[in-house]
C-alpha positions in Angstrom: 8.7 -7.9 -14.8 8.3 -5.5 -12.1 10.0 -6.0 -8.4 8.5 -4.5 -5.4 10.0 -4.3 -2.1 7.9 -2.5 0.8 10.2 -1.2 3.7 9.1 0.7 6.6 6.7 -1.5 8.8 7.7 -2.0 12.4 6.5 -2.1 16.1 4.5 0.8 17.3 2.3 1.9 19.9 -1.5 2.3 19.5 -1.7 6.6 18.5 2.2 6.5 16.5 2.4 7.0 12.6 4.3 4.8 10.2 5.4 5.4 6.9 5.5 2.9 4.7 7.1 3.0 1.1 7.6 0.4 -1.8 10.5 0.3 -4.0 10.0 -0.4 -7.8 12.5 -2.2 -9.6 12.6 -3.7 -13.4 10.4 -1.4 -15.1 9.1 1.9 -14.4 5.8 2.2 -12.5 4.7 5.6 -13.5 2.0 4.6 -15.4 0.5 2.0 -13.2 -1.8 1.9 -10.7 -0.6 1.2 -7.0 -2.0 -0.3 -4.2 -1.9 -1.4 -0.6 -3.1 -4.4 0.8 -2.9 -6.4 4.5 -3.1 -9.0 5.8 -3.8 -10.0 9.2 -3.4 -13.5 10.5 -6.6 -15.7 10.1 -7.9 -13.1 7.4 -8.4 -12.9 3.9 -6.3 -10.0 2.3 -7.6 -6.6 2.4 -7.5 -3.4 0.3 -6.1 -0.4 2.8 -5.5 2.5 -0.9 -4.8 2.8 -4.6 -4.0 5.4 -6.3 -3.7 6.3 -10.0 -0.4 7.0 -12.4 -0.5 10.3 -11.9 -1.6 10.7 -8.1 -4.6 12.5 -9.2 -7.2 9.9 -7.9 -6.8 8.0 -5.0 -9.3 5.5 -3.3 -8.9 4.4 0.5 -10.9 1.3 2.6 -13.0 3.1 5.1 -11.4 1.7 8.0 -8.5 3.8 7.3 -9.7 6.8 5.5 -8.7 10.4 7.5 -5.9 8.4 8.8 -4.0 7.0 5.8 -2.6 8.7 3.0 -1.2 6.7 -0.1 1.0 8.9 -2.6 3.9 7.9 -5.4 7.2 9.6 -6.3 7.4 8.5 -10.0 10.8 9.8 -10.1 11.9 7.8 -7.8 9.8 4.6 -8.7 8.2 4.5 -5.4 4.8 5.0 -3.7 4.4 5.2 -0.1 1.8 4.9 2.5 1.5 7.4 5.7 -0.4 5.6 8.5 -1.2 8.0 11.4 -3.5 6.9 14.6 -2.7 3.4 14.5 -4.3 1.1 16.3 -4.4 -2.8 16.6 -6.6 -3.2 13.9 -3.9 -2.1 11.6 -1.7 -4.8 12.7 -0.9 -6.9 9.3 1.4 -7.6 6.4 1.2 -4.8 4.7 1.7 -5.1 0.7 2.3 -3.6 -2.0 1.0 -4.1 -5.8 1.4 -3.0 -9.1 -1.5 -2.7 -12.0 -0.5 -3.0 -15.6 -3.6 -3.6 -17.0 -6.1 -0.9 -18.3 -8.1 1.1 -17.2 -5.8 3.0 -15.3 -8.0 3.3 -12.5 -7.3 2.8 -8.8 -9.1 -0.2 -7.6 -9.9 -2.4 -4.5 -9.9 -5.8 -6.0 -6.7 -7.8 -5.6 -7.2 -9.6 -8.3 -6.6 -6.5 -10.6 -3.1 -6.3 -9.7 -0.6 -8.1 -11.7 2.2 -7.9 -9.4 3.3 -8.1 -5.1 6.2 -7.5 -3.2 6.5 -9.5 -0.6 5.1 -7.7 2.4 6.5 -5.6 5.7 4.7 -6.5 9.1 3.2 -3.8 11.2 2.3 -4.4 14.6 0.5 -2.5 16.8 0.2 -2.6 20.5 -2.4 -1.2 22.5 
């Protein structure tokens, strides 16, 4: 069983950066795929980045590539996203999600990843 907890989501202004990072717990995650979803209210959840065991490939939704970057500490059991240029598009739940399953390759498809944390909600205000 793996645990995620995402931390890091708060109330911004349209143009601010957020970090956000998720916190493994229960097994290690360094040789799973990550990812990052939202969810906005009234909408289906989204894929915002993946990104492989090793870091080496990553894979972002193209409403947020040049502005997000997704990246994992497997020391630390953690993976984190960087949001910069927010705007209130990017309000959402933002989660997090683990991939057990092979092939260990980042994917957009939420029904590829095995397990969720429970979310952190970013707002944006414009």
């Amino acid at each position: 069983q793996v645990h995620l907890i995402e931390s890091g989501g708060g109330l911004v202004q349209a143009g601010a950066s957020l970090r956000l990072s998720c916190a493994a717990s229960g097994r290690t995650i360094s040789t799973y795929v990550m990812g990052w979803f939202r969810q906005a209210p009234g909408k289906e959840r989204e894929f915002v980045a993946a990104i492989s065991w090793n870091g080496g490939r990553t894979s972002y939704a193209d409403s947020v590539k040049g502005r997000f970057t997704i990246s994992r500490d497997n020391a630390k059991n953690a993976v984190y996203l960087q949001m910069n240029s927010l705007n209130s598009e990017d309000t959402a739940v933002y989660y997090c999600a683990a991939r057990i399953r092979s092939p260990n390759t980042p994917t957009m498809n939420n029904w590829e990843y095995d397990y969720w944390g429970q979310g952190t909600q970013v707002t944006v205000s414009s």
